[in-house]
N, C-alpha and C positions, 0 to 999 in steps of 0.2 A: 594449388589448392582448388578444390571444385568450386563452382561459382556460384553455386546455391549453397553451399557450406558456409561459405563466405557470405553473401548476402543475410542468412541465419545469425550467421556470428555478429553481423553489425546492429541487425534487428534485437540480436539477444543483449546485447552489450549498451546501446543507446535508447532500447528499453529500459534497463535495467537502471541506468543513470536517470531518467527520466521519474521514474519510478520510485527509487530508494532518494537520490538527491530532492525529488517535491515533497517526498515523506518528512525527511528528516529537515528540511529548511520551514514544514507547516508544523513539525511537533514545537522545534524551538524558536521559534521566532513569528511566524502567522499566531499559530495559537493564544501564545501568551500575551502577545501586543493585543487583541482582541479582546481577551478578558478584560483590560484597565480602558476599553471602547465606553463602558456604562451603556445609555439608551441609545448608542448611536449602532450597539453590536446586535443585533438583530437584524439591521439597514444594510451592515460590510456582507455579515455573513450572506444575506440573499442576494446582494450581488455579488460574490466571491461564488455562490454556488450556483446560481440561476443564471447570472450573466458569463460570469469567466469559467463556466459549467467547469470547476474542481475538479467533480467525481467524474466526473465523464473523460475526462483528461487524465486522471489515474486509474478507472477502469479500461480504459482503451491499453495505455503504458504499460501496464500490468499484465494484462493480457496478451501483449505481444510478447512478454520479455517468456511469457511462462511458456508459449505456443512453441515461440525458437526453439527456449533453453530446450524443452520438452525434443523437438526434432534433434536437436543436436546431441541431447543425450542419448537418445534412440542410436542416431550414427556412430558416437563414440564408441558405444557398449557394444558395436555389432548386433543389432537388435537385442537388447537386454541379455545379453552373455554374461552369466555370474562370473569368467573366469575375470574380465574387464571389472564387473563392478566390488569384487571383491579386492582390486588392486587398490594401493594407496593415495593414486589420482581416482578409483572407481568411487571409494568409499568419502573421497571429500566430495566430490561434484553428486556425490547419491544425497548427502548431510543436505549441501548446499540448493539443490532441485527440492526436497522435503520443506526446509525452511520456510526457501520463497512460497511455495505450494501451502503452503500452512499461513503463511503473511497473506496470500491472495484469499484464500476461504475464509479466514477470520474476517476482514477488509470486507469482504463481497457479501459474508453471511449476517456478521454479528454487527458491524461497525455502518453497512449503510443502510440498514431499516431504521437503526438510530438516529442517525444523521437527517435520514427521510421526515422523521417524527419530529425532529431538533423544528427543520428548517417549516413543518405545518405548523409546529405552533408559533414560530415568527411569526408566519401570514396572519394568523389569529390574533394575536396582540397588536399587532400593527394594524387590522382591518377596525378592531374595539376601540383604539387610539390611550392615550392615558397607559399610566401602570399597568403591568398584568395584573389577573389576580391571585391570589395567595397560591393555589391550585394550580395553574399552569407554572408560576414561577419555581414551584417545588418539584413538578413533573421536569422543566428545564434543567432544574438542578442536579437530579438526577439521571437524566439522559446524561448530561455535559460529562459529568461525573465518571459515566460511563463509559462514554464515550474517548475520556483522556486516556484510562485503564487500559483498554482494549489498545488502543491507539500506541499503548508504552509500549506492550507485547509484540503488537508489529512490527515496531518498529524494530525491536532486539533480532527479530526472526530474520528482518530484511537482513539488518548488520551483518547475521549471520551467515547468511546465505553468500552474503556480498563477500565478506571477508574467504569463507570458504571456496567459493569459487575464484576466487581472484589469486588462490595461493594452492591449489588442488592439485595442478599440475606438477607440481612442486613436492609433495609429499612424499613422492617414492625414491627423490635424492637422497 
C-alpha cells in the first residue's frame, strides 16, 4: 500500500472517529446533562467552548476526515471515473462522502453562527449579572432550540455516512 494512501486512510479514519464519536457522545450525554445545569449552564457552556475550544476541535476533525475522505475518494475512483463510482462499493462510498459533506456544511454554515450567538449572549447575561431578561432568554430559547434540531440532522448524516463507508466495500459481494 502506498504511504501517503495510507497515511490518508488514517487521517480519514481517526478523523472521522474523532468527529462522529464527539458528535454523538455531545448530542447524548454533554447536551442533556447541561440543560438540568440551571444558572450554572451559561458558566459549562463558555468554558466547554472558549476554554476546551469545542468547535475548534470539531472543526479542525472534520475537516481533516472530509480533506482525506475527499483524496481518497479522488484515488479510489481513478480520478472520478463513472465506471468506479457507479459500482456498488462506488455508489456506497459516493452516499457516504455526500453525507458527511452535508454533516460538515450544515455544522459549519447553519449550527455555528448559532452557537456563536448562543455563547454572546452568555457573556451578556453574565456581564448584567442577575436573571436574563425576558428577551434574551426567549432569544436563548430559541437558538437552543435550534440549535438541538439542526444538531439531530447531523448527526443522522454522520451515522450515515459512517455506517456507509464502513460497509461500501462490502456491497458488490
Amino acid at each position: 500500500m502506498n504511504t501517503v494512501i495510507l497515511l490518508l486512510r488514517i487521517l480519514h479514519v481517526v478523523g472521522g472517529v474523532f468527529w462522529v464519536g464527539s458528535a454523538i457522545l455531545y448530542f447524548y450525554f454533554v447536551a442533556p446533562s447541561v440543560k438540568g445545569l440551571g444558572p450554572a449552564r451559561p458558566q459549562f457552556l463558555q468554558g466547554f467552548i472558549e476554554r476546551r475550544r469545542y468547535p475548534m476541535f470539531m472543526n479542525i476533525s472534520s475537516a481533516v476526515t472530509i480533506l482525506a475522505g475527499a483524496l481518497l475518494y479522488w484515488n479510489s475512483s481513478g480520478g472520478l471515473q463513472t465506471a468506479w463510482i457507479q459500482t456498488p462499493t462506488g455508489i456506497g462510498f459516493t452516499i457516504g462522502s455526500v453525507a458527511a459533506i452535508l454533516a460538515y456544511l450544515l455544522g459549519f454554515i447553519l449550527i455555528r453562527p448559532r452557537g456563536q450567538r448562543l455563547g454572546q449572549l452568555g457573556k451578556e447575561i453574565a456581564m448584567a449579572g442577575g436573571p436574563p431578561p425576558a428577551t434574551l432568554a426567549a432569544e436563548m430559547h430559541v437558538l437552543d432550540d435550534e440549535i438541538m434540531a439542526l444538531e439531530r440532522v447531523e448527526l443522522v448524516l454522520m451515522i450515515v455516512s459512517l455506517l456507509t463507508m464502513a460497509t461500501a466495500r462490502y456491497w458488490g459481494m
